[in-house]
C-alpha positions in Angstrom: 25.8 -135.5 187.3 23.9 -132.7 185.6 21.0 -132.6 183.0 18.8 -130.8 181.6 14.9 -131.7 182.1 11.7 -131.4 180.5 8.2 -132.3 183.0 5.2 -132.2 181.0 2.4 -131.1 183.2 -0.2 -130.1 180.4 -4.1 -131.6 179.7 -5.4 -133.1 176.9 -8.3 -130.5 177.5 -11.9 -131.0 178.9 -12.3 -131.8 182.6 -9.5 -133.8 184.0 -11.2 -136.9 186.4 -8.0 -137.0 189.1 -8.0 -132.9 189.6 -11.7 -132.9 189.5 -11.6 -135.7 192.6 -8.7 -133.4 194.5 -11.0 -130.3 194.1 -7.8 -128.6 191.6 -7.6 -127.1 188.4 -4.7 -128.9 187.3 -3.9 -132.3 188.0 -0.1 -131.0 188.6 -1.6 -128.8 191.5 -2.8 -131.5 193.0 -1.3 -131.9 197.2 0.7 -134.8 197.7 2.3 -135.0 201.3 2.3 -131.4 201.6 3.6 -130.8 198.2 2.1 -130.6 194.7 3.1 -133.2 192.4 5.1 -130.7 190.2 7.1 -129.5 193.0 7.6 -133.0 194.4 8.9 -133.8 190.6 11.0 -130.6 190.3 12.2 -131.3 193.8 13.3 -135.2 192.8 15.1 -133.6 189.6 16.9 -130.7 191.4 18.2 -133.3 194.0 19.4 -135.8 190.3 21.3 -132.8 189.6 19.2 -131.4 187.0 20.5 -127.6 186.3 17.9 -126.6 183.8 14.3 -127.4 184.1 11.6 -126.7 181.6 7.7 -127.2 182.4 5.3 -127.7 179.8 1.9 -126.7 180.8 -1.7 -125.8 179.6 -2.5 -123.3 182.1 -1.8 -120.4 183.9 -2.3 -121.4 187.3 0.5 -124.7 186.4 2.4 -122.0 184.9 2.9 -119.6 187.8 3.2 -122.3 190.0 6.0 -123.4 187.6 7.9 -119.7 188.1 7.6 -119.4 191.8 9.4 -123.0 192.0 12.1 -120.8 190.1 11.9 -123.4 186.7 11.1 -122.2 183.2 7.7 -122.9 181.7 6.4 -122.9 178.5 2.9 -123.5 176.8 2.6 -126.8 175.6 0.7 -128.2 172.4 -2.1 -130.7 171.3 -0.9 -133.7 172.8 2.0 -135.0 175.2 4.3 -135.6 172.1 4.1 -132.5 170.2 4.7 -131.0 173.5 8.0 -133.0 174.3 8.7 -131.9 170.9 8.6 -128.3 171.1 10.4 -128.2 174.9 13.3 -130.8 173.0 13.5 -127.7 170.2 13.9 -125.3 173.1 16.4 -127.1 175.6 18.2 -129.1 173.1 20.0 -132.9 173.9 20.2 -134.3 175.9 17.4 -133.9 177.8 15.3 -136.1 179.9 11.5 -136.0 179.9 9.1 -136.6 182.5 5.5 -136.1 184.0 4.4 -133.8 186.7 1.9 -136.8 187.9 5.4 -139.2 188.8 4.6 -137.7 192.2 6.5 -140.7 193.6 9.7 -139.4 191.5 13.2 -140.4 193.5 16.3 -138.6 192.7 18.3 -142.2 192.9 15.7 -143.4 190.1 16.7 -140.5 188.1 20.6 -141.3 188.3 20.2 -144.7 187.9 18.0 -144.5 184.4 20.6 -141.7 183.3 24.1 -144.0 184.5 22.6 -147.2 182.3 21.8 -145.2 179.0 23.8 -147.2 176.6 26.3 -145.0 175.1 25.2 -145.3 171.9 21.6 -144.7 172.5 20.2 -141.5 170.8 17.2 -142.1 173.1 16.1 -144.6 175.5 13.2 -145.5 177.9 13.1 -146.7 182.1 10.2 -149.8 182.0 9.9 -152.3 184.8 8.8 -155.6 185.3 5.7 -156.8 186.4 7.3 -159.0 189.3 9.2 -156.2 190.2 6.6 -153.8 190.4 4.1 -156.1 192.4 6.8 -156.8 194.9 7.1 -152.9 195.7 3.2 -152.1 195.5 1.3 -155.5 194.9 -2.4 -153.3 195.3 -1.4 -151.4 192.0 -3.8 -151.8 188.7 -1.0 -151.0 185.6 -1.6 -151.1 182.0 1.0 -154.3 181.1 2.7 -154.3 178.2 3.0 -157.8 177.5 6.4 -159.7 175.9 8.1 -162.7 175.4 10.1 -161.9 178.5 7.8 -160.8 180.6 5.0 -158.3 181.4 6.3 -154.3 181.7 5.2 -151.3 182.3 6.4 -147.9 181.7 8.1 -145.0 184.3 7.8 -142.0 182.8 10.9 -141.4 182.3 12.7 -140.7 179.4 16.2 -139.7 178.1 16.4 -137.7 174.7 20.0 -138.3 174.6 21.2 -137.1 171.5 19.7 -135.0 168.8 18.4 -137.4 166.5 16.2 -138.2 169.3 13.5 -135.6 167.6 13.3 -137.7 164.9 11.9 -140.3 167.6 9.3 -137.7 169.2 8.4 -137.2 165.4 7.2 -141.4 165.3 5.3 -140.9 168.4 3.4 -137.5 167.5 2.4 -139.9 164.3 1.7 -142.6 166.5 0.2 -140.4 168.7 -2.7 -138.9 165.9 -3.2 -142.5 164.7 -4.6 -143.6 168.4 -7.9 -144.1 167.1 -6.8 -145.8 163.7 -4.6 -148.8 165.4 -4.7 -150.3 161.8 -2.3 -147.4 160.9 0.3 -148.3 164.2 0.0 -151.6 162.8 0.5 -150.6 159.2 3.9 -148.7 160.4 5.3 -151.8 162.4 4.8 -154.2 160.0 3.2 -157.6 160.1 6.3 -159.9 160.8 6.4 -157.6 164.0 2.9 -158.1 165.2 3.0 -161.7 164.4 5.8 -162.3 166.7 4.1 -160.0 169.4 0.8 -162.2 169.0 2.5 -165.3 169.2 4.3 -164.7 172.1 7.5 -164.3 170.5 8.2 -160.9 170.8 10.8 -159.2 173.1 10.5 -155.5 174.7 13.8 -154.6 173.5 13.7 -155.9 169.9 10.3 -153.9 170.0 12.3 -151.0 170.9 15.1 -151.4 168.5 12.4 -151.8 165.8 10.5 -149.0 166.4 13.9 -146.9 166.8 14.9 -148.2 163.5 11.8 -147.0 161.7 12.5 -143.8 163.3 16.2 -144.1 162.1 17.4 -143.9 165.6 19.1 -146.1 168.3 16.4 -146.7 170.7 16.8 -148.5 174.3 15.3 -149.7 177.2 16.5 -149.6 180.6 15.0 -151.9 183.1 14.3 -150.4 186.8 15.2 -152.4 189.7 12.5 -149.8 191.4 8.5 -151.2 191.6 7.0 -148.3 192.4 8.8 -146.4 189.4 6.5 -147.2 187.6 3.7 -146.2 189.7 1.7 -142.7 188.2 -1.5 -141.1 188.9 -3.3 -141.4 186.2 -7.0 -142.2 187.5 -8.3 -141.6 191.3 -7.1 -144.8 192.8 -3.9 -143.7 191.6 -4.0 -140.8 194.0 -5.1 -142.4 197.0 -2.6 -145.4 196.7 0.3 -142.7 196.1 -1.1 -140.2 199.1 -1.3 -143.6 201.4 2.5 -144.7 200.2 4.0 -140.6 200.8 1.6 -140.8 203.9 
């Protein structure tokens, strides 16, 4: 199977707390079993049988670290979404997206996500399961995202599958500005959805399939029969759980 690929490895500026505790720049930079977690990344998709690979970064050091792993980089924007958007506009669909911090990245996770995209799906995201996840790494803290069938949390992994999909990464760089005015996320969902979320009633994948439909896409979720898929570094316990797992 071959893909293209799209790893954003930028900052949302100021003084990042996980490279500041490795001693880094760049949180991408940082050493992970002998390996920075971009090249462990890049390594995971080159071994999926990704053919072109685009990094998105806010730096030059991530840059030339990019070029001398032989991948194309490219500046990114304000924010992870705007970002995924400009790399989508330059690579085209499909394309899957990831981070540079899914340090734990496994080719086999890669070709499983990309083998269970619903044909139909202009985009679609990997999520797993709180029991499955807890099984794999029960000392992890994740942010849940809580539905009537079950508790789930996000991989990092995403496939842009067709071009419509933009019109998906347009939703989430409005999503995206309206972080700080939820009233507005809530205002876009609707009420009948966020009655059914607070009463319990809710399903991830009629979440999904409503938040594609406001986009005016076909949007899916694929669930991960891998625990630690789902495991990032986003804070410094992050990084000493996955330096202890590589180690």
């Amino acid at each position: 199977m071959t893909f293209n690929a799209i790893v954003l490895a930028g900052s949302r500026g100021g003084v990042d707390p996980v490279a500041s505790y490795a001693d880094v720049t760049d949180k991408a930079l940082i050493d992970v079993g002998g390996r920075t977690m971009l090249a462990r990344v890049v390594d995971a998709l080159r071994e999926a049988g990704a053919g072109r690979i685009v990094v998105v970064h806010s730096s030059d050091q991530v840059r030339d670290h990019a070029l001398a792993l032989g991948v194309e980089a490219m500046p990114g924007e304000a924010g992870p979404s705007a970002s995924a958007a400009a790399a989508l506009a330059r690579i085209g669909a499909p394309a899957l997206v990831t981070t540079a911090d899914h340090a734990l990245l496994r080719p086999e996770w890669i070709t499983a996500f990309l083998v269970a995209v619903p044909p139909d799906a202009d985009v679609a995201a990997l999520l797993a399961r709180r029991d499955v996840v807890e099984a794999a790494v029960p000392d992890t803290r994740r942010t849940w995202l809580r539905f009537a069938d079950g508790d789930w949390s996000g991989c990092n992994l995403f496939q842009l599958a067709t071009p419509r999909a933009a019109a998906a990464v347009a939703l989430w760089q409005a999503v995206e500005r309206d972080r700080k005015r939820p009233w507005r996320i809530v205002r876009r969902l609707g009420p009948g959805l966020l009655v059914r979320y607070l009463i319990g009633r809710l399903t991830l994948a009629e979440a999904l399939a409503r938040i594609g439909a406001l986009a005016g896409v076909r949007a899916a979720m694929v669930a991960s029969p891998y625990g630690l898929a789902a495991v990032d570094v986003d804070k410094p316990a992050d990084l000493d759980l996955v330096r202890r797992l590589v180690g």
